[in-house]
N, C-alpha and C positions, 0 to 999 in steps of 0.2 A: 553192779557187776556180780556175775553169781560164780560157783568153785569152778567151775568148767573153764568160763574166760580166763580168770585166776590160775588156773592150774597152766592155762597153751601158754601166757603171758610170761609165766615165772619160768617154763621150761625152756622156752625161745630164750629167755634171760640169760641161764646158767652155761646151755649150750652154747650159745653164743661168746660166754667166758671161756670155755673149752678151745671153741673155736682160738680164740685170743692166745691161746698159752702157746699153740700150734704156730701160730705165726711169728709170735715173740722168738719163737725157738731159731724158727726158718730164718728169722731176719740176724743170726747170732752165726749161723753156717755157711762156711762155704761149699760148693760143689762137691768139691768131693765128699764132704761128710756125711751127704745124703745117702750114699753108698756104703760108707762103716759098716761094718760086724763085728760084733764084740764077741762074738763066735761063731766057730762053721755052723754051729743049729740056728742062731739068731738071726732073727731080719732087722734087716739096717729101716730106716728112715724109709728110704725109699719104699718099699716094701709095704711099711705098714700104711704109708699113706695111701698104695696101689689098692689095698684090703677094702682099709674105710671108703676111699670113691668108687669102689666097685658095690661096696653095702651100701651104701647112699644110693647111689643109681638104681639098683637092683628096687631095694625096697621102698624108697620115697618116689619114684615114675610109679603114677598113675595109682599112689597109696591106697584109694580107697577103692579102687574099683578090677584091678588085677593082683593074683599073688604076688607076693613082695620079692620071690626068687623067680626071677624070668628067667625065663628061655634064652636067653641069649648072654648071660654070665656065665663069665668066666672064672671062676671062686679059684682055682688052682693055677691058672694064669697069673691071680694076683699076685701069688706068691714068688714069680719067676722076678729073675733080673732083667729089668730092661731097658739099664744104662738112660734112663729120661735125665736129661737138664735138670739143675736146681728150677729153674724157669718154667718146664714144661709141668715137674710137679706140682710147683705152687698153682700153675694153672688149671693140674687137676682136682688139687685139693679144692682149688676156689667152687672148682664145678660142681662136685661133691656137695660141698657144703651149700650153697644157690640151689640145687633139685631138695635136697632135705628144707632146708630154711623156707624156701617158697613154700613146696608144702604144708608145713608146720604153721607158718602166718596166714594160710586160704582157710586151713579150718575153721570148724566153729563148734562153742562147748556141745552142739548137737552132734557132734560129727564123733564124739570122744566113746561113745558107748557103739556105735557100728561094731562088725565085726569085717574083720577084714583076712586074711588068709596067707602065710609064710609059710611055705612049705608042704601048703595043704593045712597044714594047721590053724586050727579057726582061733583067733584071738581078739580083743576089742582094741580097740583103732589106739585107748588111753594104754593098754597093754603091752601094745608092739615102741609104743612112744617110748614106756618106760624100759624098755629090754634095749633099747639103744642108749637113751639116757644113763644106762649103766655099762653101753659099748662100747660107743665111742672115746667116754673119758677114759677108759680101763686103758685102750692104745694110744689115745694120748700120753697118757703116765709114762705111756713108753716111749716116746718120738722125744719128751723133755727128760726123761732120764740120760737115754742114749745123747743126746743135745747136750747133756751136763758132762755127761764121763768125755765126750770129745772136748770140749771149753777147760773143762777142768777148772782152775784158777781165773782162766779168762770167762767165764760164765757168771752172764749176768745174771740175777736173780729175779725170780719172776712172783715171787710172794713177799714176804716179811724174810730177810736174810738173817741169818742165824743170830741170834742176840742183839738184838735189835725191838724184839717185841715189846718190852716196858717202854721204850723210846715208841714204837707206832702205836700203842695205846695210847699213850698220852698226848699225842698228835691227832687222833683220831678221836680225842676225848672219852675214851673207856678208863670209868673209872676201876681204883684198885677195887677191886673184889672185899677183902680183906677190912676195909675201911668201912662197909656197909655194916658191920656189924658192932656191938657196942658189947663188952663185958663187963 
């Protein structure tokens, strides 16, 4: 395997954990909480999902071979309320994530030094990978925040829950830190 394979392998990976938090969240909400705002400037759940499968479509159709911002997005539409189903989002989200993910799995480490074009801006194919791979999680952070402040107490935990981590080290066999060393 050489860093190229390595590199699409391990991002598919992480993203795909991203993916995961997104859904743990959805699967913790109901309906209406896709629609929360934690303020009149904030976007609810809803919202941000509308963003990422609008960036996903936009930029993942036809990755390599059209600008990543087509003609036919609506970037400020995303932003709008438009009362969708918990159902209808997670549908959208799924789709979103299925144009990216496909994508991502057809490449090949040949494919990672192209250049490919956002906005007219020229960048390399491993470029555009990484400016999402720092996008998408950044809104994520947001869909499970906003998922927390609504659960509140009832929010299940989607990492190592607060004090708990000497207990999932030791489950997970890491040892003390501390111990490695001799005085």
């Amino acid at each position: 395997m050489n860093i190229g394979e390595e590199y699409l392998i391990t991002t598919i990976k992480r993203l795909k954990y991203y993916k995961l938090l997104g859904d743990q969240t959805f699967e913790q909400l109901e309906e209406k909480d896709f629609h929360w705002q934690p303020s009149s400037v904030s976007n609810s759940i809803a919202v941000v999902i509308q963003h990422i499968v609008g960036n996903m479509l936009s930029r993942w159709t036809n990755f390599l071979t059209e600008d990543g911002e087509k003609e036919w997005r609506q970037r400020d539409d995303e932003f709008e309320v438009h009362n969708y189903s918990k159902q209808q989002l997670i549908d959208l989200w799924n789709k979103g994530w299925k144009c990216f993910l496909d994508t991502l799995e057809s490449l090949s480490a040949n494919d990672l030094l192209k250049t490919i074009y956002v906005r007219k801006e020229s960048l390399t194919a491993i470029d555009a990978i990484n400016r999402q791979l720092a996008h998408y999680p950044y809104h994520i952070g947001q869909i499970v925040y906003i998922g927390r402040m609504i659960k509140n107490e009832n929010w299940k935990n989607l990492s190592i829950p607060k004090g708990t981590s000497q207990l999932y080290n030791q489950s997970a066999g890491v040892k003390d830190p501390a111990k490695n060393f001799s005085r």
